[in-house]
C-alpha positions in Angstrom: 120.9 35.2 41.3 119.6 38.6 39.8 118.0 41.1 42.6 115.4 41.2 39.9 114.4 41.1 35.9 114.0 43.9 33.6 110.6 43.7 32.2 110.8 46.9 29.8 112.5 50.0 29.7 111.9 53.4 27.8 113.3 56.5 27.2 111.6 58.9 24.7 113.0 62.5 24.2 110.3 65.0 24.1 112.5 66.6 21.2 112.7 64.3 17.8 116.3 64.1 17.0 117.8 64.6 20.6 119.0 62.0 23.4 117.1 64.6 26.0 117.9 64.9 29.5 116.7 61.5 31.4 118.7 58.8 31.2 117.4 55.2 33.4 120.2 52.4 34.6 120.4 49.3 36.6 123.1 46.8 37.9 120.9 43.7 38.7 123.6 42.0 40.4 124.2 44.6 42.9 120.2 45.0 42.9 120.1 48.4 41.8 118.3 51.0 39.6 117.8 54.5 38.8 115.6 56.9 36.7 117.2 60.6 36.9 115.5 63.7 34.8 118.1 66.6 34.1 116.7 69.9 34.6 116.8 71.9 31.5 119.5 74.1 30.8 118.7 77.6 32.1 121.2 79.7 30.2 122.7 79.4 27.2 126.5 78.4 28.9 127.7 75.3 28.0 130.8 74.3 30.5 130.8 70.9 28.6 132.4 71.0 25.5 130.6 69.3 22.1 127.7 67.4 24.6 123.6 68.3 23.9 123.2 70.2 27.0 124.1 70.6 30.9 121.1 68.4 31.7 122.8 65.4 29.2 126.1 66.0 30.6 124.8 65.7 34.0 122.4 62.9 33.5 124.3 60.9 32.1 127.4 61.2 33.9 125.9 60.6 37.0 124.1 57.4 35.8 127.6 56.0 34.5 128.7 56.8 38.0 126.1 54.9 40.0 126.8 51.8 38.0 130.6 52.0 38.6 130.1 52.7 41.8 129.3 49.5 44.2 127.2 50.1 47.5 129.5 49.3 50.2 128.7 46.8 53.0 127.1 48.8 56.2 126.6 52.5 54.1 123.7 54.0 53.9 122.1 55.2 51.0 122.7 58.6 51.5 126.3 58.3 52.1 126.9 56.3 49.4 124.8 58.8 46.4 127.1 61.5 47.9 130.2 59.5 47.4 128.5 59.0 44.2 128.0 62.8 43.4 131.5 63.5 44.9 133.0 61.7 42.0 130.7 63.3 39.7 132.2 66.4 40.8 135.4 65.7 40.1 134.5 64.6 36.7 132.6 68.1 36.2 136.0 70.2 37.6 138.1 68.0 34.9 135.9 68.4 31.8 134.2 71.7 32.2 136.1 74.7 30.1 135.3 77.3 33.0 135.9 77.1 36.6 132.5 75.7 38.2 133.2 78.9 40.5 132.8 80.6 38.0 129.1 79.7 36.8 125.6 81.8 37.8 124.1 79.7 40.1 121.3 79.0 37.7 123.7 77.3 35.0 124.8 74.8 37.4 123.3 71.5 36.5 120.8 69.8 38.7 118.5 66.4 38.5 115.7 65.0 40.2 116.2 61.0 40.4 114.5 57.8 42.2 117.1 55.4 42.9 116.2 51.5 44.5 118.6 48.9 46.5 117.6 45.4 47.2 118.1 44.5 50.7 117.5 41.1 51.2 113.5 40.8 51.7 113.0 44.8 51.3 113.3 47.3 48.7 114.5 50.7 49.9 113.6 53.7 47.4 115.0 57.0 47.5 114.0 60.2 45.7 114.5 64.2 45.2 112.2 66.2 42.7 109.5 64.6 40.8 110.8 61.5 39.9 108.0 58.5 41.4 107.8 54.8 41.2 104.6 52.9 40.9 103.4 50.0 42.6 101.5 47.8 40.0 100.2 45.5 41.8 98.4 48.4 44.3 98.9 50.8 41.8 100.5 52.9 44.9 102.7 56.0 43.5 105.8 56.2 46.0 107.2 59.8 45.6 106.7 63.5 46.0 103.4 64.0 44.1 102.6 67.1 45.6 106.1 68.6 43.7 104.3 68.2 40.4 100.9 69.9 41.8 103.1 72.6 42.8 104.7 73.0 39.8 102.0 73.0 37.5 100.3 76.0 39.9 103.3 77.8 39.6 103.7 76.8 35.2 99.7 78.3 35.2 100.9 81.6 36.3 104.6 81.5 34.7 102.9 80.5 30.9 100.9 84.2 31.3 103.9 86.0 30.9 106.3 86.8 27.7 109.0 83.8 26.3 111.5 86.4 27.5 109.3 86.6 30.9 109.1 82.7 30.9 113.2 82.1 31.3 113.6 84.7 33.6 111.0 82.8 36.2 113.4 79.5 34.9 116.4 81.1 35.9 115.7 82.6 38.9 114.0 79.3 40.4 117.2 77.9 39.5 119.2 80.5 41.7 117.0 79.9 44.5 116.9 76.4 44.9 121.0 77.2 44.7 121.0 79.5 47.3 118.3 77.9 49.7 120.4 74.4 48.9 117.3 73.1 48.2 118.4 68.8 48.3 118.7 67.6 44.8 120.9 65.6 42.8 123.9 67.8 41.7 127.6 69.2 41.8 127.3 69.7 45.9 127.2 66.4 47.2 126.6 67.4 50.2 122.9 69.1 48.9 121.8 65.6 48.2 120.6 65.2 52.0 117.9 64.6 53.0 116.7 61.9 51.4 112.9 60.7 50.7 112.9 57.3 51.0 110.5 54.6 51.5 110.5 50.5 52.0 108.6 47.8 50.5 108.5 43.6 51.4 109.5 42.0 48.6 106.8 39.8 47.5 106.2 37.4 44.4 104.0 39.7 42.5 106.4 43.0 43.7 106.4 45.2 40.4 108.0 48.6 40.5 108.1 51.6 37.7 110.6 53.8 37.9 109.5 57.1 36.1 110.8 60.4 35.3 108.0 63.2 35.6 107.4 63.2 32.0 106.1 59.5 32.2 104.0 60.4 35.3 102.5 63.5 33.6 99.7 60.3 32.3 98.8 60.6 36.0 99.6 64.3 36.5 98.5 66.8 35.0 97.2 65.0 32.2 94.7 63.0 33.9 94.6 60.4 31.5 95.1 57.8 34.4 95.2 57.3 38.2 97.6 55.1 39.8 95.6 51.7 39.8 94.9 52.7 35.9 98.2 53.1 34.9 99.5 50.0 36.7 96.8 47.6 34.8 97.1 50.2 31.3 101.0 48.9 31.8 100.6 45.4 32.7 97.8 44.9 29.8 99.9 47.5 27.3 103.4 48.0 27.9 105.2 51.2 28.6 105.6 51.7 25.0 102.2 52.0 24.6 102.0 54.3 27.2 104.9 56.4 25.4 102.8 56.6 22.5 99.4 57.6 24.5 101.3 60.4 26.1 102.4 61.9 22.9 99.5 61.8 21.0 98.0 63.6 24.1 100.9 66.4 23.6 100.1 66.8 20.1 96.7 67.8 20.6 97.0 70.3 23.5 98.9 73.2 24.1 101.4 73.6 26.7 99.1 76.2 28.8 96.4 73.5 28.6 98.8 71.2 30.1 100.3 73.7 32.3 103.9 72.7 31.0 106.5 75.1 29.6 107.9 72.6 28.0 105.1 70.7 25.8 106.1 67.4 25.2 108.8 66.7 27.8 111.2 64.0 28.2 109.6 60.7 29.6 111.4 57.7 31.0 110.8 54.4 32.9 112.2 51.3 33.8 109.8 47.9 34.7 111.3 45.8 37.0 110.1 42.3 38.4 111.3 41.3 41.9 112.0 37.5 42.4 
């Protein structure tokens, strides 16, 4: 029996044309999902030969590695997403054309993700960055909200500057949350610790979104919903409908309105039904 259904998934790259930098997965039998956001490319280097970007490369990689990659009996989560990452790794040192060494801290490639395991009656979520899940049937948004208040403070202040001025505030927030090991998804494993986490009953109405922070830009810094809005606006509507809201709402604002550098950003989500 299934840990749970897929009710809808989406996955709309802020730029027409590309496959962006979130990628969602699950593996229903081993009652597991994931949404992961790869941080934009900060520099122009590109380690991974003939791929969109750093963010892609990573994204994707690391997605194709949690679904090859069983839980084992007795591990904890955060043991097994750095087992995970180690492999991950060891892709990255065989495909890159320069010696991961070698890179500027700021072009090695990072990714905030939310990542679930069913355990029996309970749900166990874990997160770094902005990624966030939503409870629709309390509406409840289970994640670091606060990261995306920060960030848009900090975007306010970054979007006064120059383009040139812009990327250099990019870059060196990159080299920092290198250098402070910051915990995030990435080529160091052993960064990846702690973990958020959080755990939920499973009930017969249990609903979760998993969402990348372009999807929960609806909620914040958009507005355009709260939590218990956007629960009943994707029960009634469908995520696609959501997609579509979101976008029209980018096409009519600037990105210093919406205190994003990026204006229309890459948005994902996965709807999932616990039995």
């Amino acid at each position: 029996m299934a840990a749970f259904d897929i009710i809808e998934a989406v996955n709309s790259p802020g730029t027409p044309g590309k496959t962006g930098d979130d990628r969602y997965g699950f593996d229903a039998g081993e009652g597991t999902a994931w949404v992961l956001d790869g941080a934009t490319d900060a520099t122009p280097l590109q380690p991974f030969p003939g791929v969109e970007s750093g963010a892609a490369w990573f994204a994707e990689t690391l997605s194709d590695a949690l679904l090859a990659n069983a839980h084992k009996a007795g591990e904890t989560a955060e043991v097994y997403l750095q087992r995970v990452l180690a492999t991950v790794r060891q892709r990255a040192e065989d495909e890159s054309e320069t010696s991961l060494e070698s890179l500027p801290p700021e072009a090695w490639p990072i990714a905030s993700g939310i990542w679930l395991r069913r355990l029996d009656e309970h749900i166990e979520l874990c997160w770094l960055g902005d990624c966030m899940a939503l409870d629709l049937a309390t509406g409840t948004v289970i994640g670091t909200e606060n990261a995306s208040e920060k960030e848009s403070a900090e975007n306010r202040e970054i979007l006064k500057r120059s383009e040139t001025e812009i990327w250099d505030a990019v870059r060196q927030a990159r080299r920092q949350t290198f250098e402070t090991r910051k915990p995030i998804f990435s080529l160091r494993p052993e960064v990846a610790a702690p973990l958020n986490t959080a755990h939920l009953p499973v009930e017969s109405t249990t609903q979760l979104v998993l969402m990348s922070d372009g999807f929960y830009r609806l909620i914040h810094p958009y507005g355009l919903h709260d939590g218990p809005a956007l629960a009943e606006a994707i029960r009634t509507h469908g995520l696609g409908a959501l997609i579509t809201q979101l976008r029209d709402h980018e096409a009519r604002h600037s990105r210093e309105d919406m205190a994003r550098i990026k204006r229309a950003d890459d948005a994902c989500a996965l709807w999932l039904a616990f039995t």
